[in-house]
CHARMM internal coordinates of N, CA and C (Angstrom, degrees):
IC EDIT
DIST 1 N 1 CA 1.4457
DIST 1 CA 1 C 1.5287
ANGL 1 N 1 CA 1 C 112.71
DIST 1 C 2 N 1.4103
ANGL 1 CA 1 C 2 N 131.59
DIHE 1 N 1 CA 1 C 2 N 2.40
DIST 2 N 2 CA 1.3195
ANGL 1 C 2 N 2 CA 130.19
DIHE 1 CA 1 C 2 N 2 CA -169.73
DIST 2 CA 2 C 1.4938
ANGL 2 N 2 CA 2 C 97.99
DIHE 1 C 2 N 2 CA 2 C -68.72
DIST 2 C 3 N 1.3868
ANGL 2 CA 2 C 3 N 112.27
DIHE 2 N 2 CA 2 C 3 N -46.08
DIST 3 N 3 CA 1.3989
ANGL 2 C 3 N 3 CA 112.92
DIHE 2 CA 2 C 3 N 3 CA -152.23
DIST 3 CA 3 C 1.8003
ANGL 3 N 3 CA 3 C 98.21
DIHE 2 C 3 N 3 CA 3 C -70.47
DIST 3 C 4 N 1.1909
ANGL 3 CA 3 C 4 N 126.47
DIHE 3 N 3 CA 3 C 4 N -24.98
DIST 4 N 4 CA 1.9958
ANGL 3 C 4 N 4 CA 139.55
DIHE 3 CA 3 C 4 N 4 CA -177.46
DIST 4 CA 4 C 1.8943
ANGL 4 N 4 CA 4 C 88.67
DIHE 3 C 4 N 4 CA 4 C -68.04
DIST 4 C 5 N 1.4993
ANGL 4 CA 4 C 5 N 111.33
DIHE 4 N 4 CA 4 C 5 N -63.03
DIST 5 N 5 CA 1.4944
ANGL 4 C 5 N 5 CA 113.92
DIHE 4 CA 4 C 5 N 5 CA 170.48
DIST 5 CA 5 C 1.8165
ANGL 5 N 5 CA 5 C 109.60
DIHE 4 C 5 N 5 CA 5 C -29.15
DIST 5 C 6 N 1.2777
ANGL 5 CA 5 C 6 N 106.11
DIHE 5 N 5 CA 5 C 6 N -81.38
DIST 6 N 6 CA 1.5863
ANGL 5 C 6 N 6 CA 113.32
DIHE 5 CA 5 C 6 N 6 CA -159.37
DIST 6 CA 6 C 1.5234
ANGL 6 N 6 CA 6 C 83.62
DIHE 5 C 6 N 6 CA 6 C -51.94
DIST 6 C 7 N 1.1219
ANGL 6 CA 6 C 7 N 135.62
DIHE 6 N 6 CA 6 C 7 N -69.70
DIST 7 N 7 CA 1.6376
ANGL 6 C 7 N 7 CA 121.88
DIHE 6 CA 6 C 7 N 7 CA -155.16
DIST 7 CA 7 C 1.5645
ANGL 7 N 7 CA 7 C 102.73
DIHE 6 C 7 N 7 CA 7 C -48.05
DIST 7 C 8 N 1.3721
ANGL 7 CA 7 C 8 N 128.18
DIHE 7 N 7 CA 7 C 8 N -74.11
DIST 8 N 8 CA 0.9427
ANGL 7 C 8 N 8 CA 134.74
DIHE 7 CA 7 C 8 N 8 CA 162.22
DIST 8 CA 8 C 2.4210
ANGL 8 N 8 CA 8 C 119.40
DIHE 7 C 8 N 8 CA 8 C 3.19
DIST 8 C 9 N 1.6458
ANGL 8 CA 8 C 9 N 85.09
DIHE 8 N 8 CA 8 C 9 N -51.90
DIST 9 N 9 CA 1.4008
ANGL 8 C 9 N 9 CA 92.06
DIHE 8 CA 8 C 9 N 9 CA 178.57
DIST 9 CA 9 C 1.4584
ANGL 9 N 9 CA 9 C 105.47
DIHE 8 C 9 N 9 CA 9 C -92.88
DIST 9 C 10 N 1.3519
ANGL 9 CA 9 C 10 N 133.67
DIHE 9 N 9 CA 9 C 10 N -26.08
DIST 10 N 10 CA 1.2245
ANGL 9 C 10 N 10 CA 120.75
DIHE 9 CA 9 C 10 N 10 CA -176.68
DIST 10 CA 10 C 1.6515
ANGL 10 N 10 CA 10 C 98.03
DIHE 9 C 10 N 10 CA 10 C -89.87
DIST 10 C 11 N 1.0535
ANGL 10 CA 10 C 11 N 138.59
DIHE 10 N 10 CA 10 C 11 N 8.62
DIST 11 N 11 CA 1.4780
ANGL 10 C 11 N 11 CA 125.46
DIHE 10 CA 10 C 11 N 11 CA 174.66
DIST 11 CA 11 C 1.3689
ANGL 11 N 11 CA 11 C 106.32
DIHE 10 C 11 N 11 CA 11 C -92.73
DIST 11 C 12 N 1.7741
ANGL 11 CA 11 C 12 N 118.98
DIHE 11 N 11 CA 11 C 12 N -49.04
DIST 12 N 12 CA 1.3661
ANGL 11 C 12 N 12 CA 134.12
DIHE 11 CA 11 C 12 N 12 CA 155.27
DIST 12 CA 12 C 1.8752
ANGL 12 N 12 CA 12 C 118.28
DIHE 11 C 12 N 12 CA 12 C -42.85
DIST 12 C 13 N 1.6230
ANGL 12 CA 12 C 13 N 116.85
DIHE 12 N 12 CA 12 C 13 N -20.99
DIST 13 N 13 CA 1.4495
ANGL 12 C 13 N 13 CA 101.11
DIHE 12 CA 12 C 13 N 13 CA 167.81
DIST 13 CA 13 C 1.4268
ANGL 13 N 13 CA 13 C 115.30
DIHE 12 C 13 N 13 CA 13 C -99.45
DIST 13 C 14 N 1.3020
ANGL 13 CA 13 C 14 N 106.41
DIHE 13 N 13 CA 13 C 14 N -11.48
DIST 14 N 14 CA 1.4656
ANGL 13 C 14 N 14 CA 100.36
DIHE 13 CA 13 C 14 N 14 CA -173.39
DIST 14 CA 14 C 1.5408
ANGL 14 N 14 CA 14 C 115.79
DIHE 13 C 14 N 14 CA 14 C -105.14
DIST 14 C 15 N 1.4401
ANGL 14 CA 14 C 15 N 106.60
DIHE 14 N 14 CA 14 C 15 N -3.42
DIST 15 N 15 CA 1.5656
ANGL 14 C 15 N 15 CA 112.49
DIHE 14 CA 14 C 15 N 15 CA 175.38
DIST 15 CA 15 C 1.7638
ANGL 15 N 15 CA 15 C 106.55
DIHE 14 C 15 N 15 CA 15 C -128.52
DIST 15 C 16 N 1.9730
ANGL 15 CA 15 C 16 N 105.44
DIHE 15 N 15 CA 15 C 16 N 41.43
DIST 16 N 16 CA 1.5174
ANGL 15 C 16 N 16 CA 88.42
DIHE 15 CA 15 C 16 N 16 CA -158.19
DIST 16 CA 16 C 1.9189
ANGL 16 N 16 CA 16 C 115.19
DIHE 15 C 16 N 16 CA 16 C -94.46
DIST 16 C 17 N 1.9209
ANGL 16 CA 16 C 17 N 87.92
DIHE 16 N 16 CA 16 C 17 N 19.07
DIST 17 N 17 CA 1.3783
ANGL 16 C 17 N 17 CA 94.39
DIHE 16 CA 16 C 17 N 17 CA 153.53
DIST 17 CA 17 C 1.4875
ANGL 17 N 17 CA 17 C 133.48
DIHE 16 C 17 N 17 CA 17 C -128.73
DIST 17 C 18 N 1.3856
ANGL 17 CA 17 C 18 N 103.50
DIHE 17 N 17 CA 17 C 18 N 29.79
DIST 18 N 18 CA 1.4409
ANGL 17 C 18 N 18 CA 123.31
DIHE 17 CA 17 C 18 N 18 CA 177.73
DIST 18 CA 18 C 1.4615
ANGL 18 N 18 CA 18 C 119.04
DIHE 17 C 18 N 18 CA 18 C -106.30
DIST 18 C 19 N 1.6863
ANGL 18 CA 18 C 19 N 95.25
DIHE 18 N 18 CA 18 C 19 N -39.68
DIST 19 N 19 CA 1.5292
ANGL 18 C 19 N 19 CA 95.92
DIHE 18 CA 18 C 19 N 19 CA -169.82
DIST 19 CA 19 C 1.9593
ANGL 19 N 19 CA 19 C 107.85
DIHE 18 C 19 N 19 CA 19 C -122.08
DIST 19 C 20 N 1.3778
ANGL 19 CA 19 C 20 N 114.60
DIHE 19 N 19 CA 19 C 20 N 136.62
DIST 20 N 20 CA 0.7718
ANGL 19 C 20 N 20 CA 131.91
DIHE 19 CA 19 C 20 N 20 CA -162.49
DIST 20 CA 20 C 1.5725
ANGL 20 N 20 CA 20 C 105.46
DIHE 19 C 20 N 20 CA 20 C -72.89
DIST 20 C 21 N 1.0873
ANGL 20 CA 20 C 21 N 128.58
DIHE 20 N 20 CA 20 C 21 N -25.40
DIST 21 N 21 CA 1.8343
ANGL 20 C 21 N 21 CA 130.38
DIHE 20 CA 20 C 21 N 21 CA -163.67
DIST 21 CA 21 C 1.7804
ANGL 21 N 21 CA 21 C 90.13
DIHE 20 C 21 N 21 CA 21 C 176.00
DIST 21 C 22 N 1.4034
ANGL 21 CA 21 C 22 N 95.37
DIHE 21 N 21 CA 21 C 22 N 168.43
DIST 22 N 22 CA 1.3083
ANGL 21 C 22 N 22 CA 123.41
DIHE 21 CA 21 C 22 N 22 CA 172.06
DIST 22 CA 22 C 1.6985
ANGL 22 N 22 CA 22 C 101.20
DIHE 21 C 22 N 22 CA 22 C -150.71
DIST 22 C 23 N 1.4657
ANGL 22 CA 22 C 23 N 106.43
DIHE 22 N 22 CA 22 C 23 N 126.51
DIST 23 N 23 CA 1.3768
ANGL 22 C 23 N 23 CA 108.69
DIHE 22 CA 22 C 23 N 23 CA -163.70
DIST 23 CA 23 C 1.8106
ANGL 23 N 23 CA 23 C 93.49
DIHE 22 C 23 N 23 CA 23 C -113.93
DIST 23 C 24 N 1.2859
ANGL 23 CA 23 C 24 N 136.20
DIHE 23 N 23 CA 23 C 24 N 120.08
DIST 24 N 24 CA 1.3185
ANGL 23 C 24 N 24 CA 143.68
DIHE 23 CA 23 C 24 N 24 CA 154.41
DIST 24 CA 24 C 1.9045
ANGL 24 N 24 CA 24 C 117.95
DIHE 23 C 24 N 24 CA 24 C -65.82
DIST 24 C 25 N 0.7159
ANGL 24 CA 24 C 25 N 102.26
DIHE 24 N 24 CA 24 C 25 N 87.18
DIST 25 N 25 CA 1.7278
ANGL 24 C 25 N 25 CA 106.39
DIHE 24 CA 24 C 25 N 25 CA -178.51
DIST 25 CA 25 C 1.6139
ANGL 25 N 25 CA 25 C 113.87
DIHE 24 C 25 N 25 CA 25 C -91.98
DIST 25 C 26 N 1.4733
ANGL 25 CA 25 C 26 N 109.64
DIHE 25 N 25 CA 25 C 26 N 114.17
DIST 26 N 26 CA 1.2654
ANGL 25 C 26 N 26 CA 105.25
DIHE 25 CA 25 C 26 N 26 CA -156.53
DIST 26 CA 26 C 1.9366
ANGL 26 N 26 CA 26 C 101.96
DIHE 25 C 26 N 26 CA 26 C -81.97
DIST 26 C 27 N 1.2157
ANGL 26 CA 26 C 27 N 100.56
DIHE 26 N 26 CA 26 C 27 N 167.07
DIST 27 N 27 CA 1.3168
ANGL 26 C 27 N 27 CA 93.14
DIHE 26 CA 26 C 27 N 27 CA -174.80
DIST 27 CA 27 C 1.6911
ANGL 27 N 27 CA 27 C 102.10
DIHE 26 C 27 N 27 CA 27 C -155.33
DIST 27 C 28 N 1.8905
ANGL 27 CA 27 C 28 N 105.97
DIHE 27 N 27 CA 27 C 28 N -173.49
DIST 28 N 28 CA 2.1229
ANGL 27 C 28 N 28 CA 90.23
DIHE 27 CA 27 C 28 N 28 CA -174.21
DIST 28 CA 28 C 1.9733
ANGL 28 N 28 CA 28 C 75.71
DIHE 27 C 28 N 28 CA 28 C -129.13
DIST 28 C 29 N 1.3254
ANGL 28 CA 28 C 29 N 104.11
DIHE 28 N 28 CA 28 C 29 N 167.28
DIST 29 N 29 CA 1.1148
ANGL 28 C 29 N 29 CA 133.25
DIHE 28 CA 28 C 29 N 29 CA 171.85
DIST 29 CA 29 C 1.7708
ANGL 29 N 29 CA 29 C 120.50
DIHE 28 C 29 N 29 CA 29 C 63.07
DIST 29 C 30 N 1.3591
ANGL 29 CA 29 C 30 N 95.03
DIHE 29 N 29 CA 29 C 30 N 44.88
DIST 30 N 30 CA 1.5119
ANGL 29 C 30 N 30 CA 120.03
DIHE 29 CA 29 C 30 N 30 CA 159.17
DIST 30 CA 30 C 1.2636
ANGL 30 N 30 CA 30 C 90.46
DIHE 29 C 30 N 30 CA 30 C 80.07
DIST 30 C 31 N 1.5591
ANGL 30 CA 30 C 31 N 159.12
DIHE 30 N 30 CA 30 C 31 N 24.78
DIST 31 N 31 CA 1.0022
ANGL 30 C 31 N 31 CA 141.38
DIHE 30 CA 30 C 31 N 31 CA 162.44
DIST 31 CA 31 C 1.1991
ANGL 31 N 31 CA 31 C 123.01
DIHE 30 C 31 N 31 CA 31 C -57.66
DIST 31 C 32 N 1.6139
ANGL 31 CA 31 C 32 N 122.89
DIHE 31 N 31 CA 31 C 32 N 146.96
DIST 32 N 32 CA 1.6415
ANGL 31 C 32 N 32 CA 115.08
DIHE 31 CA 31 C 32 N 32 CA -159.30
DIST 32 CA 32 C 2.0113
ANGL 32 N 32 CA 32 C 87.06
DIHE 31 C 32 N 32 CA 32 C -173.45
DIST 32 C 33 N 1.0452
ANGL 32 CA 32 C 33 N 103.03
DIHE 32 N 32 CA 32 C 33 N 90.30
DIST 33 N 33 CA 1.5851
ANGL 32 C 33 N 33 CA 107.17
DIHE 32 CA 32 C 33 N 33 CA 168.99
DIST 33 CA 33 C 1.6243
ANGL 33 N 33 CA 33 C 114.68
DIHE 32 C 33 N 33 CA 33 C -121.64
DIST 33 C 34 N 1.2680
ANGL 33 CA 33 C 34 N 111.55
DIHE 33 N 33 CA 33 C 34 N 172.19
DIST 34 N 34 CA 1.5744
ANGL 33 C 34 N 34 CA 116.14
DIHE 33 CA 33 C 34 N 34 CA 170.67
DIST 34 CA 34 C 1.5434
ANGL 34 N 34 CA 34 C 97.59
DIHE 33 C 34 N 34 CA 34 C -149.41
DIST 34 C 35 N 1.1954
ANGL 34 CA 34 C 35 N 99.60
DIHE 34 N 34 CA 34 C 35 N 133.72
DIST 35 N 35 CA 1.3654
ANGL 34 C 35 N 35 CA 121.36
DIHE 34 CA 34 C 35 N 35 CA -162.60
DIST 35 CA 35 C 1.7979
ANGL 35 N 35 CA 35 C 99.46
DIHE 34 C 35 N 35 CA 35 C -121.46
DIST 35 C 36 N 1.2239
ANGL 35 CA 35 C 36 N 140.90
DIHE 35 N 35 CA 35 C 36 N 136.65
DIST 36 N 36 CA 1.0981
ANGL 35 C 36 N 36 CA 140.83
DIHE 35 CA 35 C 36 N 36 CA 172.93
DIST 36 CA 36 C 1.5479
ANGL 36 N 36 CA 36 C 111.81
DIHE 35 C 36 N 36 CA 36 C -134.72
DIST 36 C 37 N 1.5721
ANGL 36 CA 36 C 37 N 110.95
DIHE 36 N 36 CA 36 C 37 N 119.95
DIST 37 N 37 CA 1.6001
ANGL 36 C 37 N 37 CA 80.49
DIHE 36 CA 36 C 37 N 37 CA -169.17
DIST 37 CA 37 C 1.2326
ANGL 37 N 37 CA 37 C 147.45
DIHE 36 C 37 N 37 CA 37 C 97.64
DIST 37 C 38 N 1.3242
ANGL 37 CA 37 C 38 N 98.89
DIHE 37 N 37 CA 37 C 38 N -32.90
DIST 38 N 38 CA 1.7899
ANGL 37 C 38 N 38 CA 109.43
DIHE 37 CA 37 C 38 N 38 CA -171.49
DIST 38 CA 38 C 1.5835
ANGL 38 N 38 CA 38 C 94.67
DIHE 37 C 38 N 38 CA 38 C 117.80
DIST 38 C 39 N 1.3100
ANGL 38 CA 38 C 39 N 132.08
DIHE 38 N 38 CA 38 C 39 N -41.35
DIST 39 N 39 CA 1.6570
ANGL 38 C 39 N 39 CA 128.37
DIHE 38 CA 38 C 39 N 39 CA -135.21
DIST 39 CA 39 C 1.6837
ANGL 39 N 39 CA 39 C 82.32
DIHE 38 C 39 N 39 CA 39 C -122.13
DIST 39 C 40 N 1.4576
ANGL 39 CA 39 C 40 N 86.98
DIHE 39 N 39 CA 39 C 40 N 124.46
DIST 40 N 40 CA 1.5656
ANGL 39 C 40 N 40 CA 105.31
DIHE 39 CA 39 C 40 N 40 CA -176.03
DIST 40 CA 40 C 1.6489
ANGL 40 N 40 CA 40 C 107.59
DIHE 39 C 40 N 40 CA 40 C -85.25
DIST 40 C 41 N 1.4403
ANGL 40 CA 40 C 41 N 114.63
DIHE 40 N 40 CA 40 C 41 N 128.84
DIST 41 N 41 CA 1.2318
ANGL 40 C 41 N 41 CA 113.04
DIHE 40 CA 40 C 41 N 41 CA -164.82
DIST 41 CA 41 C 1.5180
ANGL 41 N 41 CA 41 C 102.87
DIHE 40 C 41 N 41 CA 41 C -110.50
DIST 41 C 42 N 1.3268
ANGL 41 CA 41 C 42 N 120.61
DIHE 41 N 41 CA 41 C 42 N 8.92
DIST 42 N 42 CA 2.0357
ANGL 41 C 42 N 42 CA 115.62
DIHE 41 CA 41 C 42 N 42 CA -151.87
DIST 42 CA 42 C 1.4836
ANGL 42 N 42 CA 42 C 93.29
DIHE 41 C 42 N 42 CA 42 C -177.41
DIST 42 C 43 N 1.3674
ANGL 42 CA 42 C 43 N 124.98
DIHE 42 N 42 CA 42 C 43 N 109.60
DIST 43 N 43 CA 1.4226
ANGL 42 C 43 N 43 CA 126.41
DIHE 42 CA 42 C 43 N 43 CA 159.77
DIST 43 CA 43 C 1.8366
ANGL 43 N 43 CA 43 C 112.97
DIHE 42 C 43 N 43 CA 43 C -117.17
DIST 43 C 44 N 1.2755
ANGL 43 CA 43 C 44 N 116.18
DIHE 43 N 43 CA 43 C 44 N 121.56
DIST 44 N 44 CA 1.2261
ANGL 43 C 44 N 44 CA 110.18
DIHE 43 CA 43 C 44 N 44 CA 177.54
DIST 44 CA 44 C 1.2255
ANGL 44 N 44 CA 44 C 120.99
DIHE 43 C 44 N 44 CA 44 C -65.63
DIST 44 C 45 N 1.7923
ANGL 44 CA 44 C 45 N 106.22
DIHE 44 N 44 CA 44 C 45 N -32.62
DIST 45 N 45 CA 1.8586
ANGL 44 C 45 N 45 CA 119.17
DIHE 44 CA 44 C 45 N 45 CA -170.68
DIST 45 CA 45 C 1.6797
ANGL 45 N 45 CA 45 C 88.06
DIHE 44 C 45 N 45 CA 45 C -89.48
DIST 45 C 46 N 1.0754
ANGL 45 CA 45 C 46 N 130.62
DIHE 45 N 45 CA 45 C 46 N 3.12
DIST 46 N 46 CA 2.0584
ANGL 45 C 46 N 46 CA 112.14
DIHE 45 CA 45 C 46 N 46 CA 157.59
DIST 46 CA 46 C 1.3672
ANGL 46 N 46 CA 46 C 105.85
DIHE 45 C 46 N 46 CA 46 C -105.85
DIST 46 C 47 N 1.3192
ANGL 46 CA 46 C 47 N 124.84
DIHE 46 N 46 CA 46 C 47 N -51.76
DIST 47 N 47 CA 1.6088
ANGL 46 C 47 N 47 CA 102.60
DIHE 46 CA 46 C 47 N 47 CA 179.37
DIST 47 CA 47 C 1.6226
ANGL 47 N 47 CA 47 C 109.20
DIHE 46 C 47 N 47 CA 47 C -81.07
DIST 47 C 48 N 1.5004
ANGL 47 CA 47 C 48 N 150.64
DIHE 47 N 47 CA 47 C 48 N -43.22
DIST 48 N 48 CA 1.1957
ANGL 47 C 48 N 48 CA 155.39
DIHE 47 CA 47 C 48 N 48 CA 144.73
DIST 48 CA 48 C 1.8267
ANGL 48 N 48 CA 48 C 95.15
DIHE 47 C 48 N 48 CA 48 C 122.91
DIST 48 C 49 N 1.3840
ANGL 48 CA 48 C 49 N 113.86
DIHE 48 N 48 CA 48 C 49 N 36.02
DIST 49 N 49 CA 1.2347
ANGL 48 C 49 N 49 CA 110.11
DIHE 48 CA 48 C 49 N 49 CA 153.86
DIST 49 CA 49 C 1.8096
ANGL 49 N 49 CA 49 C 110.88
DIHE 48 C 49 N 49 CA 49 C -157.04
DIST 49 C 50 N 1.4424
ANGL 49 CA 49 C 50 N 118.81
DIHE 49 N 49 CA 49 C 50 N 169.07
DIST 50 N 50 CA 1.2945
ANGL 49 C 50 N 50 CA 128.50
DIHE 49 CA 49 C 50 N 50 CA -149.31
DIST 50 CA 50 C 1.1249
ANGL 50 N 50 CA 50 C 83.48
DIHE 49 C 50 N 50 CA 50 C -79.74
DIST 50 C 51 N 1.8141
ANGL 50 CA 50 C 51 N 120.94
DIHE 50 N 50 CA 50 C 51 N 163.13
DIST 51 N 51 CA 1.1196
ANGL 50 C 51 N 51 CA 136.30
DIHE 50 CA 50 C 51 N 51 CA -174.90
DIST 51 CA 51 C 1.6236
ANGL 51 N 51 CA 51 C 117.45
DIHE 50 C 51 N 51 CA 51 C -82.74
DIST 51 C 52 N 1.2353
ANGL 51 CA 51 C 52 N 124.52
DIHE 51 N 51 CA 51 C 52 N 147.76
DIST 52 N 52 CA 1.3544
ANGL 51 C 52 N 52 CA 119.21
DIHE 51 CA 51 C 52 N 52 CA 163.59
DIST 52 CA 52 C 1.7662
ANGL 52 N 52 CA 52 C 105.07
DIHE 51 C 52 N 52 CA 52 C -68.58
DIST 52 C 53 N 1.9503
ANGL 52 CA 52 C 53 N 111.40
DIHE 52 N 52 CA 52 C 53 N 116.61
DIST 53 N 53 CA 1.1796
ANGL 52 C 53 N 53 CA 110.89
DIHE 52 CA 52 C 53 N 53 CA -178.46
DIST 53 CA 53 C 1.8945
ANGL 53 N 53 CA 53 C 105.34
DIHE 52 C 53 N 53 CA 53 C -67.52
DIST 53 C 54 N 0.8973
ANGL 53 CA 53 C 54 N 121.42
DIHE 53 N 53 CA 53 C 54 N -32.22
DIST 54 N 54 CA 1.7249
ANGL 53 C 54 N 54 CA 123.41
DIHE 53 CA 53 C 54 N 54 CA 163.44
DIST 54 CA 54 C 1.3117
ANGL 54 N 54 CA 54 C 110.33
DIHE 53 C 54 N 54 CA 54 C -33.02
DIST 54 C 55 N 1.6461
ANGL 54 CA 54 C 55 N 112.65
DIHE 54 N 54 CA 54 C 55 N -79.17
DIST 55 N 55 CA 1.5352
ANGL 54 C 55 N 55 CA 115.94
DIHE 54 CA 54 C 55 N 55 CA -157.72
DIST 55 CA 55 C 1.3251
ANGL 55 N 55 CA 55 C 108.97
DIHE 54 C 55 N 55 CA 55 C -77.94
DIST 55 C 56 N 1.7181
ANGL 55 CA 55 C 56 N 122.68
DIHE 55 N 55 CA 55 C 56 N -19.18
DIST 56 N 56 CA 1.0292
ANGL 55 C 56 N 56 CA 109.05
DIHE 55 CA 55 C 56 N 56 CA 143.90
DIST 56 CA 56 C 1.2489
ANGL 56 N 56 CA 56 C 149.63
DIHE 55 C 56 N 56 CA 56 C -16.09
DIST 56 C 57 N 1.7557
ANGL 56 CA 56 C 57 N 95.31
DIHE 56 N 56 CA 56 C 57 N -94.44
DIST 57 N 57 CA 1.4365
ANGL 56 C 57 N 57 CA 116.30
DIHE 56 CA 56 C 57 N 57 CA -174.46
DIST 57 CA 57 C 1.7404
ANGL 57 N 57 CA 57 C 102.32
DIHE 56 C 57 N 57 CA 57 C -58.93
DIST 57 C 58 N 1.4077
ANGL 57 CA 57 C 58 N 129.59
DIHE 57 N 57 CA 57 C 58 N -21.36
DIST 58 N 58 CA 1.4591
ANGL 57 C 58 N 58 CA 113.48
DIHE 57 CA 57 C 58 N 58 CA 140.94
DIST 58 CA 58 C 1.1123
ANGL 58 N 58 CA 58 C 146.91
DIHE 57 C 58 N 58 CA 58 C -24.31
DIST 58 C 59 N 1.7387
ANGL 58 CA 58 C 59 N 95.08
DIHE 58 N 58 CA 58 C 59 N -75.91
DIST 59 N 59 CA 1.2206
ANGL 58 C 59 N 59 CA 106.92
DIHE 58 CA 58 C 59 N 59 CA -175.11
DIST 59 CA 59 C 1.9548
ANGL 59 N 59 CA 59 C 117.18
DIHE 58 C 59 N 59 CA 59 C -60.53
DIST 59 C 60 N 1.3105
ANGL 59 CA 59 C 60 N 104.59
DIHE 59 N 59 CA 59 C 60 N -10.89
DIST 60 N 60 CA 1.3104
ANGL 59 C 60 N 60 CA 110.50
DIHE 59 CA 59 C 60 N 60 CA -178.07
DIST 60 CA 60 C 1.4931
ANGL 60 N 60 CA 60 C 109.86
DIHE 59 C 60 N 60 CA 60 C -78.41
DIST 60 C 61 N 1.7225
ANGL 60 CA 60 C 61 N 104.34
DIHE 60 N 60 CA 60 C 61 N -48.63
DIST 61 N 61 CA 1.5135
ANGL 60 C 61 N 61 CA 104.01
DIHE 60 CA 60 C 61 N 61 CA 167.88
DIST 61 CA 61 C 1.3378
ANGL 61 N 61 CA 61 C 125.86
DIHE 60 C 61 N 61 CA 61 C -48.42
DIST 61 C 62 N 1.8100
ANGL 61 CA 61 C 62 N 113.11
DIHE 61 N 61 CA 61 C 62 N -27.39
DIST 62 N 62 CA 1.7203
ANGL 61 C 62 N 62 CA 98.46
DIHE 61 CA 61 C 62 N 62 CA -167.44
DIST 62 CA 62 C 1.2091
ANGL 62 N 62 CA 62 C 99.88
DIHE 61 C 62 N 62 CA 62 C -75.16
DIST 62 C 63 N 1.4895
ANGL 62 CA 62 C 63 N 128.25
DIHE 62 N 62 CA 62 C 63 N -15.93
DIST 63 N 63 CA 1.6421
ANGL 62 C 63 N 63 CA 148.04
DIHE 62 CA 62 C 63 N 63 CA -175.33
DIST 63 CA 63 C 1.3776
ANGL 63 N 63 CA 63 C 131.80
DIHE 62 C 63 N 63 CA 63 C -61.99
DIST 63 C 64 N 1.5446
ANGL 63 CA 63 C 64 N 83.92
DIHE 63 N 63 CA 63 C 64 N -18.24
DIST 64 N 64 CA 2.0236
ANGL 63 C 64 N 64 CA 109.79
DIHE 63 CA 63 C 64 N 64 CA -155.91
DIST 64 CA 64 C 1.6103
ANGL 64 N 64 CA 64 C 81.85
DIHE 63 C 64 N 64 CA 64 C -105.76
END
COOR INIT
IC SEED 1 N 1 CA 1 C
IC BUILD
């Protein structure tokens, strides 16, 4: 789980006046999403691998 942590903190420094919290909700069978909004932007159980933290924390900015 370190690597859910670090994203977690680099989404909170780079949006730490956009976004109010980032909530980690633990879960069983590799689930790993990011939800912004309501509108799910990243599912681990549809593509079945971890996200690029880069194109991520992008794709959140074009969002913000």
């Amino acid at each position: 789980m370190p690597r859910a942590v670090s994203l977690a903190e680099k989404v909170l420094n780079q949006f730490k006046m956009q976004v109010g919290e980032v909530a980690l909700v633990p879960s069983s069978g590799g689930a790993f999403e990011v939800i912004l909004d309501g509108e799910k932007l990243y599912s681990k159980l549809e593509t079945g691998t971890f996200p690029s933290e880069r194109a991520l924390i992008a794709q959140m900015g074009a969002k913000l």
